[in-house]
N, CA, C and O of each residue as an XYZ file, in Angstrom:
712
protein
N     -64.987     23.342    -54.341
C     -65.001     22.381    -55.417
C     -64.131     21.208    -55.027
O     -63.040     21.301    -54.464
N     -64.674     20.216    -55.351
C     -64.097     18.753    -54.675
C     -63.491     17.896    -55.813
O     -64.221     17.719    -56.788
N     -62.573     17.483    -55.822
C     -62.084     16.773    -56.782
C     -62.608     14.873    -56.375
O     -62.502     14.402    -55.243
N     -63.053     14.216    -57.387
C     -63.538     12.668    -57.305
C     -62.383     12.060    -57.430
O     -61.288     12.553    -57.160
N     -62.640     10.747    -57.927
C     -61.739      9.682    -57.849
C     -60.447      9.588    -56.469
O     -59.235      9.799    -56.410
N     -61.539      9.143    -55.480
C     -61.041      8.840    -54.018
C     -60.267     10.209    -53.418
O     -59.746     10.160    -52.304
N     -60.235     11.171    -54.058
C     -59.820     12.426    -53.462
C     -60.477     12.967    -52.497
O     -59.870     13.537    -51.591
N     -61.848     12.885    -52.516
C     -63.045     13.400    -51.542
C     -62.581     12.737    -50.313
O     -62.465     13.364    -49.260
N     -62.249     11.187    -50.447
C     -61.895     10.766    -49.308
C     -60.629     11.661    -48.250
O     -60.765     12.021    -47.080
N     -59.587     11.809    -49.043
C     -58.464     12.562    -47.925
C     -59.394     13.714    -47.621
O     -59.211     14.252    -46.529
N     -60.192     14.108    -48.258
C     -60.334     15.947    -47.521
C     -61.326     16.081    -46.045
O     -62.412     15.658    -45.646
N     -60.833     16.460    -45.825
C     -61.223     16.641    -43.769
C     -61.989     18.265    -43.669
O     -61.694     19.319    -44.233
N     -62.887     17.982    -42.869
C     -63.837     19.449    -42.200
C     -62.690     19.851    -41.756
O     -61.581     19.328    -41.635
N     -63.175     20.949    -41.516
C     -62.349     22.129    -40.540
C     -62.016     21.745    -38.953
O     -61.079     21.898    -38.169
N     -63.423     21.120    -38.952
C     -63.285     20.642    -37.339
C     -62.421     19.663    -36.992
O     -61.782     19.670    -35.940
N     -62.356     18.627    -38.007
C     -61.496     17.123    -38.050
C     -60.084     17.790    -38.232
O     -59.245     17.312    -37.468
N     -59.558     18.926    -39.182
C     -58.355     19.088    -39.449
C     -57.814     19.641    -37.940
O     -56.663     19.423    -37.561
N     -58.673     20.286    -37.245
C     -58.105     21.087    -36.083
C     -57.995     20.126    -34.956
O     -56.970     20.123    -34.275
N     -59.203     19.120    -34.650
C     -59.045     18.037    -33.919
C     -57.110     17.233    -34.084
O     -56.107     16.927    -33.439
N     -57.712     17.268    -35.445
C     -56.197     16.635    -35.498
C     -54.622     17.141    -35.018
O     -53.699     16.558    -34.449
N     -54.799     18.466    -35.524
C     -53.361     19.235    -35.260
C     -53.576     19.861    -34.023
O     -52.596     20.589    -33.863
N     -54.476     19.993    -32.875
C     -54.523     20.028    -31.871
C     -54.847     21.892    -31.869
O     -54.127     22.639    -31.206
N     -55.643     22.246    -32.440
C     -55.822     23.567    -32.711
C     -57.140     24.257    -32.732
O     -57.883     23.319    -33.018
N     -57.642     24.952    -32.650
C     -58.966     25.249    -32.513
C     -59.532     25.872    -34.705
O     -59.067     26.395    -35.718
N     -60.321     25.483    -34.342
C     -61.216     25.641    -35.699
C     -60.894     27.198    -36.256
O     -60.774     27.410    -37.463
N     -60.761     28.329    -35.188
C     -61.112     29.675    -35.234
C     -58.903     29.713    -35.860
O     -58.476     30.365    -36.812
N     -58.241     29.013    -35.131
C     -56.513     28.890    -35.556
C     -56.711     28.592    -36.837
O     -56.090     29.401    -37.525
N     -57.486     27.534    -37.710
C     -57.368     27.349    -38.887
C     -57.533     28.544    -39.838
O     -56.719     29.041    -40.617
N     -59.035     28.927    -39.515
C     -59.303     29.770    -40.244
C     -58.653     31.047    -39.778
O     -59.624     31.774    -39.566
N     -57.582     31.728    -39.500
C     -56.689     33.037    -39.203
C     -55.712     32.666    -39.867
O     -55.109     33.635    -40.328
N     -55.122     31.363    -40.222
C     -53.800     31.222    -40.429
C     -54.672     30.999    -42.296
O     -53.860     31.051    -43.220
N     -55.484     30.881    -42.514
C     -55.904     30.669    -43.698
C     -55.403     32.269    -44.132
O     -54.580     32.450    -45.030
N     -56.125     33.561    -43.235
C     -56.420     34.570    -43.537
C     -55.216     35.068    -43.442
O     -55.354     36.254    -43.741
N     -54.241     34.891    -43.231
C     -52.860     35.406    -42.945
C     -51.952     34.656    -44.221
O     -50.950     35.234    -44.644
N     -52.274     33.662    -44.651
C     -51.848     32.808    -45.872
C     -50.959     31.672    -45.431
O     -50.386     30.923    -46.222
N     -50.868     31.577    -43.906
C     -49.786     30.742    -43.668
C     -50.569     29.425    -44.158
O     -49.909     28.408    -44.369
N     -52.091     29.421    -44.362
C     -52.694     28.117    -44.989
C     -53.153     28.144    -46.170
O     -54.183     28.800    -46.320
N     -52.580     27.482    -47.339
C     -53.786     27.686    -48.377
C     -55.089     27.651    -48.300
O     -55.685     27.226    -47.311
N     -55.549     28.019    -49.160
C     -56.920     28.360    -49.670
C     -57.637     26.713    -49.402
O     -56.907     25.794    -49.771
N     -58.630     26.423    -48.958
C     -58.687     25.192    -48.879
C     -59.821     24.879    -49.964
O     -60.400     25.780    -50.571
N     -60.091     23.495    -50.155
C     -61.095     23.602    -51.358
C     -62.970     23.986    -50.616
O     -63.200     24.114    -49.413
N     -63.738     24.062    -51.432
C     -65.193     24.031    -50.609
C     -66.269     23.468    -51.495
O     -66.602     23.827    -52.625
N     -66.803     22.371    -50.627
C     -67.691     21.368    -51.004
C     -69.122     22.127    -51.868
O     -69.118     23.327    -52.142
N     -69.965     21.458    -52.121
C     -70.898     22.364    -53.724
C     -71.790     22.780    -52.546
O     -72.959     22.985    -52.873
N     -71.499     22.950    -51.252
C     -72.451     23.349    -50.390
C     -71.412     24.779    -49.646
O     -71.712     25.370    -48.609
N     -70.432     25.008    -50.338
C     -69.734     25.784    -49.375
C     -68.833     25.534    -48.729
O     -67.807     26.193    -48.899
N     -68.878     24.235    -47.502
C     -68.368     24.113    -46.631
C     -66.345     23.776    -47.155
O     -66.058     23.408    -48.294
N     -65.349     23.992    -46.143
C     -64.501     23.933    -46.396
C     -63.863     22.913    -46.478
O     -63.993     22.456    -45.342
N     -63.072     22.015    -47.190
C     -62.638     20.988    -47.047
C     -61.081     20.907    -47.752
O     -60.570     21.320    -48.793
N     -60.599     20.062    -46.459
C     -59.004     20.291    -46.585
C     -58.521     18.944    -45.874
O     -58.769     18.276    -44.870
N     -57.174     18.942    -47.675
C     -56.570     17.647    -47.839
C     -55.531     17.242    -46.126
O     -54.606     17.909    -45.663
N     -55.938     16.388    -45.751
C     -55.007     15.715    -44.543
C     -53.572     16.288    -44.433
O     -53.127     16.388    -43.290
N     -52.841     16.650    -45.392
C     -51.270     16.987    -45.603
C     -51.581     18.270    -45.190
O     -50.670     18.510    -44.398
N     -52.357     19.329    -45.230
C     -52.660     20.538    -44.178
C     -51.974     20.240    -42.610
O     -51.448     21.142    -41.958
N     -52.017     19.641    -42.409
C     -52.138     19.198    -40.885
C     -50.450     19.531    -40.316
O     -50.092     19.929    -39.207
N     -49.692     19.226    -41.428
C     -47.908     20.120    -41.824
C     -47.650     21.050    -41.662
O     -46.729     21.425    -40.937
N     -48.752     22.046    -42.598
C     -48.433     23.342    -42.187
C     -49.117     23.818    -40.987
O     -49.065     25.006    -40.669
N     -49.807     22.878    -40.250
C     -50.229     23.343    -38.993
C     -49.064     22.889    -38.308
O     -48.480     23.905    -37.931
N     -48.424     21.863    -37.954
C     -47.734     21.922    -37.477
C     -46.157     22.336    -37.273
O     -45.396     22.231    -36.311
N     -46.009     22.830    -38.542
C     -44.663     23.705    -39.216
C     -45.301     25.042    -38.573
O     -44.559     25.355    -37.641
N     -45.938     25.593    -38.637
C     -46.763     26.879    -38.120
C     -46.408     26.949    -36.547
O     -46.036     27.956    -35.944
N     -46.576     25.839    -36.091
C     -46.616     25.936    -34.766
C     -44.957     25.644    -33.968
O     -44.476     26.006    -32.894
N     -44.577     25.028    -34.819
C     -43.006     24.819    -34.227
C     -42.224     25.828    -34.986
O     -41.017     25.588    -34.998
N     -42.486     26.572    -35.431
C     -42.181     28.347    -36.128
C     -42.645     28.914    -34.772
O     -41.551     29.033    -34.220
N     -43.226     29.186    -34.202
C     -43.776     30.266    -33.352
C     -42.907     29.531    -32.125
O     -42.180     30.181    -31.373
N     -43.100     27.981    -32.026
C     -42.935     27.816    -30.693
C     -40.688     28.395    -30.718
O     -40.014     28.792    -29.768
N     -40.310     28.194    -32.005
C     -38.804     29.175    -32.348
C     -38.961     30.328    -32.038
O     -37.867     30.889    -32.094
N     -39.961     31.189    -31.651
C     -39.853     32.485    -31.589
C     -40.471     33.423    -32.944
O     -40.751     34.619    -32.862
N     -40.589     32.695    -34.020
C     -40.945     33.229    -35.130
C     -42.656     33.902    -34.659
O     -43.530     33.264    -34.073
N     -42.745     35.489    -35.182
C     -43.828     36.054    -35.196
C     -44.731     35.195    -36.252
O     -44.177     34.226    -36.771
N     -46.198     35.508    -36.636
C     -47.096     34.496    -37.489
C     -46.812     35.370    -38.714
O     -46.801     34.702    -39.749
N     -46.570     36.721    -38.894
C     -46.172     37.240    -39.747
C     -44.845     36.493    -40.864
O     -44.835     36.301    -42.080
N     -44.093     36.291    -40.066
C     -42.690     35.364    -40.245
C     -42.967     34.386    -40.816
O     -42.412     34.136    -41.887
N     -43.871     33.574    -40.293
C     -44.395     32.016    -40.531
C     -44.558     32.042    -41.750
O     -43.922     31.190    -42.371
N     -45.201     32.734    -42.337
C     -45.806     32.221    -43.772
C     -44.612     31.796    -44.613
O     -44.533     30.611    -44.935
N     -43.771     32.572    -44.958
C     -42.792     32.149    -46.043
C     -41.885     30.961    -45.481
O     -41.166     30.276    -46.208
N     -41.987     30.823    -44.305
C     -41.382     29.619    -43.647
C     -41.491     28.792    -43.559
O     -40.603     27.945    -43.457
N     -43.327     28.538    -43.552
C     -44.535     27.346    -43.335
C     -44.180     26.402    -44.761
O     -43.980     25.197    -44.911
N     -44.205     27.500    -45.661
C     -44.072     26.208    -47.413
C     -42.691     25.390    -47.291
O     -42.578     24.310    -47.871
N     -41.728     25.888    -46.584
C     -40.573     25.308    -46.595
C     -40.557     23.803    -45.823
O     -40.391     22.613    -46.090
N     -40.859     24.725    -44.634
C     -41.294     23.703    -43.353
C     -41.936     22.604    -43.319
O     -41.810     21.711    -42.481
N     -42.983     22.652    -44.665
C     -44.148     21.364    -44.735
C     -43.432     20.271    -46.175
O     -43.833     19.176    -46.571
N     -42.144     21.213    -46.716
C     -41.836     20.504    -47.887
C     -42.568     20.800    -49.226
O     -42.871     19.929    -50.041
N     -42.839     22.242    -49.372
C     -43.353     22.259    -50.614
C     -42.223     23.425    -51.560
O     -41.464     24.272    -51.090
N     -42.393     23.186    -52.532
C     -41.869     24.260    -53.963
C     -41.341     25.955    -53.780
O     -41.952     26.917    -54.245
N     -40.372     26.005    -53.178
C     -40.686     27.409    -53.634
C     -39.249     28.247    -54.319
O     -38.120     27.868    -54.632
N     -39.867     29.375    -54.349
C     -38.824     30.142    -55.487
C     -37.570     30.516    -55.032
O     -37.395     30.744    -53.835
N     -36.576     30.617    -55.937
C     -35.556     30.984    -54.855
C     -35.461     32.604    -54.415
O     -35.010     33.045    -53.357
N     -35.848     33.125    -55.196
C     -36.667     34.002    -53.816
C     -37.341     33.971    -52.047
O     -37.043     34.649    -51.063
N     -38.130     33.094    -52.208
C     -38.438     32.531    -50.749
C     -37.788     32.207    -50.552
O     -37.526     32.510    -49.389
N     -36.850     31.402    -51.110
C     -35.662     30.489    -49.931
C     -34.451     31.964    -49.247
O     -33.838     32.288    -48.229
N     -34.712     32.416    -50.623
C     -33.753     33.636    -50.106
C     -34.219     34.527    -48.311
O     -33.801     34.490    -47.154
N     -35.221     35.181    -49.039
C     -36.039     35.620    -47.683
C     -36.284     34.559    -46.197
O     -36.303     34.751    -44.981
N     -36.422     33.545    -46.991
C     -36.716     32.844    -45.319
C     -35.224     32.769    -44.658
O     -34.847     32.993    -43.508
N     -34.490     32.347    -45.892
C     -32.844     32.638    -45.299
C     -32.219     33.629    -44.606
O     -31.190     33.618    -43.930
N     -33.222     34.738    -44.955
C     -32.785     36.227    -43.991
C     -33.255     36.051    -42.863
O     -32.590     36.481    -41.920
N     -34.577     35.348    -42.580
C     -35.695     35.754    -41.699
C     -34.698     34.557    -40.345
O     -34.294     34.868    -39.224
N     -34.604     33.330    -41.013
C     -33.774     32.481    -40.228
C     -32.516     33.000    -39.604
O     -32.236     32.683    -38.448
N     -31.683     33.846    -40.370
C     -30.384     34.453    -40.043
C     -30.506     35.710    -38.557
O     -29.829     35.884    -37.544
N     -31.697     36.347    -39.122
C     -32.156     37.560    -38.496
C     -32.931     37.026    -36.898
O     -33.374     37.685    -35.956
N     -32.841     35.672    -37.126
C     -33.716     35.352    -35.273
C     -32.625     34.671    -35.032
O     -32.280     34.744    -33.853
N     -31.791     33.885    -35.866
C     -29.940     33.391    -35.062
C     -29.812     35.022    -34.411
O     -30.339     35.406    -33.366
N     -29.053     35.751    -35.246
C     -28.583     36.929    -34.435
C     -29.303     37.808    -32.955
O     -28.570     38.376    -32.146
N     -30.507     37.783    -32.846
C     -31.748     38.072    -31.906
C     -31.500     36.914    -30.695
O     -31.531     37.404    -29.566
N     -31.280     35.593    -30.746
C     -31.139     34.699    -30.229
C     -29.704     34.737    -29.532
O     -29.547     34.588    -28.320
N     -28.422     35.011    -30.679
C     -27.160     35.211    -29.971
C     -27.424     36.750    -28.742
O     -26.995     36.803    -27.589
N     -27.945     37.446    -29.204
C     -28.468     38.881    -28.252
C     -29.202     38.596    -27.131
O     -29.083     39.370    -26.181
N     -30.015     37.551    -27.025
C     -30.451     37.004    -25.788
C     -29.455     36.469    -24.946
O     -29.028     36.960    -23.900
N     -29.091     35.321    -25.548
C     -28.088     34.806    -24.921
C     -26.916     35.363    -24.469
O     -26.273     34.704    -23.652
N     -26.433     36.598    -24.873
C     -25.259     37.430    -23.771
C     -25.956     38.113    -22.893
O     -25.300     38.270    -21.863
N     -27.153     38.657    -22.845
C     -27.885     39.085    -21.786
C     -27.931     38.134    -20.893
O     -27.368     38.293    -19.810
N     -28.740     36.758    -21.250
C     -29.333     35.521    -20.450
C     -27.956     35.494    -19.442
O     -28.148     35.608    -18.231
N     -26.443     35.327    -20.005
C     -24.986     34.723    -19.240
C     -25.091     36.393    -18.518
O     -25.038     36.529    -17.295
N     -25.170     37.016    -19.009
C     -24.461     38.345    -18.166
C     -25.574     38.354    -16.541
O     -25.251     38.508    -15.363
N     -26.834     38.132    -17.148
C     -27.926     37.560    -15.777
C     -27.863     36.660    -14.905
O     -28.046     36.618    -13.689
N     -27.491     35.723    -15.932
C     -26.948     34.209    -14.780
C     -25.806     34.782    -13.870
O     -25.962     34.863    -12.651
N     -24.466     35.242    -14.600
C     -23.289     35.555    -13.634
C     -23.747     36.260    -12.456
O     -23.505     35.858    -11.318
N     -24.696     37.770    -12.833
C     -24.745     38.763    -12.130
C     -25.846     37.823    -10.819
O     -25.475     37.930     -9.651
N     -26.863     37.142    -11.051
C     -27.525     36.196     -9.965
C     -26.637     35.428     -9.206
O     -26.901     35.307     -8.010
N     -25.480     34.799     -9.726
C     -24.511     33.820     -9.174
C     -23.710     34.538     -8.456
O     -23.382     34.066     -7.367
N     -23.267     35.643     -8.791
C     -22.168     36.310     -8.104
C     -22.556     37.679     -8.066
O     -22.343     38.471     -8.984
N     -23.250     38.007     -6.766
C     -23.995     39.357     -6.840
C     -22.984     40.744     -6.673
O     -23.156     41.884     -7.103
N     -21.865     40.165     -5.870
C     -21.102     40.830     -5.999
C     -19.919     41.088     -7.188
O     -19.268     42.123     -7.326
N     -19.860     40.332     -7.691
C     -19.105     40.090     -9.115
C     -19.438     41.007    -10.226
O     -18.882     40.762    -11.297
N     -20.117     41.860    -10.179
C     -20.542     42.185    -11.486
C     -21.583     43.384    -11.166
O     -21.600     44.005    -10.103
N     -22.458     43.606    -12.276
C     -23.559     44.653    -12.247
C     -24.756     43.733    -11.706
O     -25.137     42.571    -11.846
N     -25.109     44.795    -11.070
C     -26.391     44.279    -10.652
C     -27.760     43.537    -11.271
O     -28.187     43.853    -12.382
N     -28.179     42.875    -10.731
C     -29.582     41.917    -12.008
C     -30.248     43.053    -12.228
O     -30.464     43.362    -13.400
N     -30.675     43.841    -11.247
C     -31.742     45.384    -11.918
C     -30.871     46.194    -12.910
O     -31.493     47.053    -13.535
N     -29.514     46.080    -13.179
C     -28.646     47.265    -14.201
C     -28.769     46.168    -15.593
O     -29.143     46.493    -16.719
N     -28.410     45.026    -15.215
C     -28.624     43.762    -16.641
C     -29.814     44.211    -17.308
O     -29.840     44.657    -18.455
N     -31.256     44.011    -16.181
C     -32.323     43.988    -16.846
C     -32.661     45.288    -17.256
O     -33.564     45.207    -18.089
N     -32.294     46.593    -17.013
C     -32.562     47.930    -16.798
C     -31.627     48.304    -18.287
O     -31.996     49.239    -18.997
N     -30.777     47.727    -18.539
C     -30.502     48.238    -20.038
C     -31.261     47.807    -20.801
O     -31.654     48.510    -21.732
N     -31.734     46.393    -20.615
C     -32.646     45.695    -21.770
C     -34.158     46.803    -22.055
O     -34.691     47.258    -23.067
N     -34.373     46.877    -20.896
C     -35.758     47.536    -20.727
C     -35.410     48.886    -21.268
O     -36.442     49.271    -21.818
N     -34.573     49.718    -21.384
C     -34.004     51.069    -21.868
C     -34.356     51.028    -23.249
O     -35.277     51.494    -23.921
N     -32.769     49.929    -23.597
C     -32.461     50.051    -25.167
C     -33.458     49.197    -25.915
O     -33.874     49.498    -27.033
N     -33.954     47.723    -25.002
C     -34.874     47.150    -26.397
C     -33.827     45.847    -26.320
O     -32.712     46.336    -26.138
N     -33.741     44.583    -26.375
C     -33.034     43.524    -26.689
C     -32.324     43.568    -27.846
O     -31.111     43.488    -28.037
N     -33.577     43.756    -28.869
C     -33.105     44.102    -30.504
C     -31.773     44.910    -30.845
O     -30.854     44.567    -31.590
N     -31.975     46.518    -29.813
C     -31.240     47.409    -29.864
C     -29.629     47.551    -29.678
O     -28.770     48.305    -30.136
N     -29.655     45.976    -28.385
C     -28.200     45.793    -27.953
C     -27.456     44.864    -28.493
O     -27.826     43.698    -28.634
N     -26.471     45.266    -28.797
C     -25.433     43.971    -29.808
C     -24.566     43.103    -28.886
O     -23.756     43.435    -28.021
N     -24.832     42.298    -29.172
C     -24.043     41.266    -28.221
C     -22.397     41.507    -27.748
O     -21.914     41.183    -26.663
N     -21.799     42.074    -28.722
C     -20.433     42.480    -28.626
C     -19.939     43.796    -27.743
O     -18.888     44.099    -27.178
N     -21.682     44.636    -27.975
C     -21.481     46.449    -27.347
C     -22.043     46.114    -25.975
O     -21.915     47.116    -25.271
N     -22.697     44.972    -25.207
C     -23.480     44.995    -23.912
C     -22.013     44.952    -23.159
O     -21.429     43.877    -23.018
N     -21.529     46.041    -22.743
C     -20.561     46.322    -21.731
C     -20.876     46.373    -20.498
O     -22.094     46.246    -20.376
N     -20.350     46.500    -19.534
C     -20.665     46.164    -18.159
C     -21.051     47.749    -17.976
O     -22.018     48.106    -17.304
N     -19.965     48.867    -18.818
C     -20.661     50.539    -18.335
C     -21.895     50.700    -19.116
O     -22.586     51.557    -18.565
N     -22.423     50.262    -20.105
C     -23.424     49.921    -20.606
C     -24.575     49.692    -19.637
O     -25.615     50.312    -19.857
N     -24.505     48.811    -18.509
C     -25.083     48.240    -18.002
C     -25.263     48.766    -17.170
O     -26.360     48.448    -16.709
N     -24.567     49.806    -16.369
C     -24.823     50.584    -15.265
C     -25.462     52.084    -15.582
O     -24.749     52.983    -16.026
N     -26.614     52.231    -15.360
C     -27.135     53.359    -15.981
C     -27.960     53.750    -14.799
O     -28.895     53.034    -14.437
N     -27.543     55.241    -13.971
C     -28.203     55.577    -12.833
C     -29.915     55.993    -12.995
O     -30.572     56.438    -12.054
N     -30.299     55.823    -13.959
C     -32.110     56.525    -14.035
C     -32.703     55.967    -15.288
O     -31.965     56.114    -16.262
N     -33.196     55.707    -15.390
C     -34.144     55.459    -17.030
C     -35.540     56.157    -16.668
O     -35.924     56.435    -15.532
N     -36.209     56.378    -17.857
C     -37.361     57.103    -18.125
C     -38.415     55.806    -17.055
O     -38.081     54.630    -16.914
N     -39.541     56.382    -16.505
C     -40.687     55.564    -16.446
C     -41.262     55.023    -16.821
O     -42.168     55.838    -16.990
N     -41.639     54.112    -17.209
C     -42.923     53.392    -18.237
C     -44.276     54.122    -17.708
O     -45.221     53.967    -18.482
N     -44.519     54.781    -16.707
C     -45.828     55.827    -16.577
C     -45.700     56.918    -16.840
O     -46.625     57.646    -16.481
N     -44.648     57.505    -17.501
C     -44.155     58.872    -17.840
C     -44.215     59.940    -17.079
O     -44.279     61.136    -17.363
N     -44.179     59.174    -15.726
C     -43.980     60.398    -14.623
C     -42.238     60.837    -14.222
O     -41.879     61.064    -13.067
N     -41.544     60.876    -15.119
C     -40.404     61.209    -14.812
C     -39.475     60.050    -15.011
O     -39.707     59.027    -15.654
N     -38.252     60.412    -14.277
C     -37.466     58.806    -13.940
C     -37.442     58.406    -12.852
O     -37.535     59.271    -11.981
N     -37.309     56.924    -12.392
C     -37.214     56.232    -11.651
C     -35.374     56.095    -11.445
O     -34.571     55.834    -12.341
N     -35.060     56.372     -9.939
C     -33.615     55.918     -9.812
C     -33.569     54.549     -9.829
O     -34.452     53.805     -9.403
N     -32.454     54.202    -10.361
C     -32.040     53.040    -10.441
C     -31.418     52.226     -9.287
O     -30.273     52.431     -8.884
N     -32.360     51.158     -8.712
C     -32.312     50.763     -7.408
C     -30.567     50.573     -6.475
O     -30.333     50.712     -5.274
N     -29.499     50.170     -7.765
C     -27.870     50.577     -7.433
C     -27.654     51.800     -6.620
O     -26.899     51.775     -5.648
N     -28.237     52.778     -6.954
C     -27.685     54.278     -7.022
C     -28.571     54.811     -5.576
O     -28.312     55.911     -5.090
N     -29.235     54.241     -5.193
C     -30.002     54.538     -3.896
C     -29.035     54.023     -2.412
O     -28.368     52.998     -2.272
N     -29.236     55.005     -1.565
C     -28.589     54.662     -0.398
C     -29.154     53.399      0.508
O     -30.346     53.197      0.274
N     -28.833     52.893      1.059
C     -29.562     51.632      1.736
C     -30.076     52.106      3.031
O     -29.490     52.576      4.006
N     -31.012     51.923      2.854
C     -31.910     52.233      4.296
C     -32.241     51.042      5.403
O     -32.474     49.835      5.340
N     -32.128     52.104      6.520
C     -31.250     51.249      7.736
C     -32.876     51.380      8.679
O     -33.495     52.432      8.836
N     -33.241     50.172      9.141
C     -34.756     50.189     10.048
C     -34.383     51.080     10.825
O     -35.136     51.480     11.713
């Protein structure tokens, strides 16, 4: 349903809105289905038609993800992001959701320095396979920026990712001589 008096004019196909925000037609319609887009209006023939200011939450959508935010995440983020109304409820929640990828982000970042050092100074420290070999153990999520200890970090075996047993941990192996 189309609203008159020069309104018909702002509303854009599907194809024109995606042309625009640099997105494929099939992105519109998922992020519709996920809610990160409203409902758009549809012409007395069906077809979908959507006001130009869409083009916000496409691109609030997309600089959400390109933060790291899952599309799940996005939605309650997207109304904020484009400047629209919401309850303080949402503000509340997106306030968690924002807080909860700071902290994920500070957890990268003592891994990221403990990697850089251990690359810079191979001898200085734990090895880049013991850095990356806890991450891969515990999970990024799992390790707190304050608990990633250096004995933390040295862990002689972890499970396989083919579940054939464990793999020694390349530290703990003798060096083989041609």
């Amino acid at each position: 349903m189309t609203k008159s008096n020069g309104d018909a004019a702002s509303l854009v196909s599907i194809g024109q809105l995606a042309q625009d925000a640099g997105v494929s037609s099939r992105t519109i319609r998922y992020y519709e289905e996920l809610g990160i887009l409203p409902q758009p209006r549809r012409s007395p023939g069906g077809t979908r038609k959507y006001p130009r200011e869409y083009s916000g939450y496409i691109a609030a959508a997309l600089a959400l993800k390109d933060l790291g935010f899952r599309l799940e995440e996005v939605k309650p983020l997207a109304r904020l992001a484009a400047g629209r109304a919401v309850s303080q409820g949402q503000r509340d929640a997106a306030a968690r959701l924002v807080e909860a990828k700071l902290e994920a982000l500070a957890r990268q970042v003592t891994v990221l320095r403990r990697l850089h050092a251990s690359v810079r100074a191979p001898d200085g420290g734990p090895p880049v396979s013991a850095v990356l070999g806890a991450v891969a153990a515990d999970g990024l999520g799992a390790v707190a920026a304050d608990r990633l200890a250096p004995a933390d970090l040295l862990q002689p075996a972890r499970p396989a990712r083919s579940g054939l047993g464990t793999v020694p941990h390349p530290a703990t192996q003798p060096a083989r001589l041609p």
